[in-house]
N, C-alpha and C positions, 0 to 999 in steps of 0.2 A: 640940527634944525633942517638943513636941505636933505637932509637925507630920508628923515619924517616925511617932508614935501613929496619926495620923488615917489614913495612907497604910497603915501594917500595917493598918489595920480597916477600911477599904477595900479594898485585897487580898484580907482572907476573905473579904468577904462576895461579889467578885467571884465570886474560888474556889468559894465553900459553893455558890452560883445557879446558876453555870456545869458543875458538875460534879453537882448533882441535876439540872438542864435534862439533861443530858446520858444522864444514867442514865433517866431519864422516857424522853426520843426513842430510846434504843436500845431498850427494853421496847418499846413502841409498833412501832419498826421491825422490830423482830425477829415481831413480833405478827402486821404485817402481808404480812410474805414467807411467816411458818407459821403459818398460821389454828390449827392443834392447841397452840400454845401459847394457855392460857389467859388471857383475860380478867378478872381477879378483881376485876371490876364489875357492878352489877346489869344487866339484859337488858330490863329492861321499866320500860316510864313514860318519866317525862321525862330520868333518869339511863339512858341506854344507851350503853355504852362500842362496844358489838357495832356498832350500828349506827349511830353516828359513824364508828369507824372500815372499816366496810365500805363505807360510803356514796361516791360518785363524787367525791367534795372531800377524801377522804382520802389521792389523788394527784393529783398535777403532772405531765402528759406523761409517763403512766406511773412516777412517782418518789414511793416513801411522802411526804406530808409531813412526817413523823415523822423522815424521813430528813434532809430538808433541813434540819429545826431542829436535828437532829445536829451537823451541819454549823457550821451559825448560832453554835452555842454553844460548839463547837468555837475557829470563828475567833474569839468575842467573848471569849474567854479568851488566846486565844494574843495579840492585838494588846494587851489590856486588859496583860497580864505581858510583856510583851515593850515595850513602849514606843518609845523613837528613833522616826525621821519617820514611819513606819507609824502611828503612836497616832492623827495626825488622822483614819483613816478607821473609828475607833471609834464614835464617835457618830455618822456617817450611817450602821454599821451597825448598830447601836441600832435608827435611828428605821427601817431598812427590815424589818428583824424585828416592831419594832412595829405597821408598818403591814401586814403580813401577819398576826400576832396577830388585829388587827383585824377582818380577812376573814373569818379561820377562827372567830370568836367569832358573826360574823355569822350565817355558813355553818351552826355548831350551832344558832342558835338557830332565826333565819327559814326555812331551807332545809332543815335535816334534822329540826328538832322535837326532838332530843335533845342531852344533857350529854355528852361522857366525861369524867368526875373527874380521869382522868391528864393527859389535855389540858390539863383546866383547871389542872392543876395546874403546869403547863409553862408556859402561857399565865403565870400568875402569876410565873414565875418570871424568865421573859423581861421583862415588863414593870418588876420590882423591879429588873431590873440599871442601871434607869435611873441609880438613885442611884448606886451605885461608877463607872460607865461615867462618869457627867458629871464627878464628881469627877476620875476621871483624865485625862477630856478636857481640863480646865481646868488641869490642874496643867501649870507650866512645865515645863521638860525642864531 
């Protein structure tokens, strides 16, 4: 019975990460195919959504980043609920998400000088999947 418990709440919190990551990178993506949709971040200082996301690190070979973590969060929910022999490539894709997080935290800070809040807020959300992600990596089958 605890064991039930722990996997249902594991599952949400999957679900809850992967599905705001989700809603976060299409905002973002959609943001940056139509610059006229707004921004609802401040412009100036160290908080600039504007100019994170204009900035030449907010594409991959011409492809939104925003896009890619679409993507990311996408797949990290379909293997995380889906399980059978696909599950083991959950957690190396954890850690490759992670390890781009990583980049693009760099990228805001040393190289463009500003925040985007939504970023960050993705980046957060990406990184907390660690927990449900490991949990289900480990759970037997």
């Amino acid at each position: 019975m605890k064991r039930e418990l722990v996997m249902k709440w594991t599952k949400g919190m999957l679900i809850a990460l992967a599905v705001a990551g989700m809603a976060l990178s299409a905002y973002l993506t959609l943001q940056s195919l139509d610059p006229h949709i707004p921004l609802n971040c401040p412009s100036t200082g160290v908080i600039n959504c504007a100019k994170v996301t204009s900035s030449p690190y907010s594409r991959l070979l011409g492809v939104p980043v925003a896009g890619l973590g679409l993507l990311w969060f996408v797949a990290v929910l379909a293997l995380g609920l889906g399980g059978g022999s696909l599950k083991e490539f959950l957690l190396p894709l954890w850690v490759m998400g992670a390890v781009f997080v990583g980049y693009l935290i760099f990228s805001e800070i040393f190289l463009i000088h500003a925040i985007c809040v939504y970023c960050t807020a993705t980046h957060i959300c990406a990184l907390v999947l660690v927990l449900p992600v490991a949990k289900l990596s480990a759970e037997p089958e």
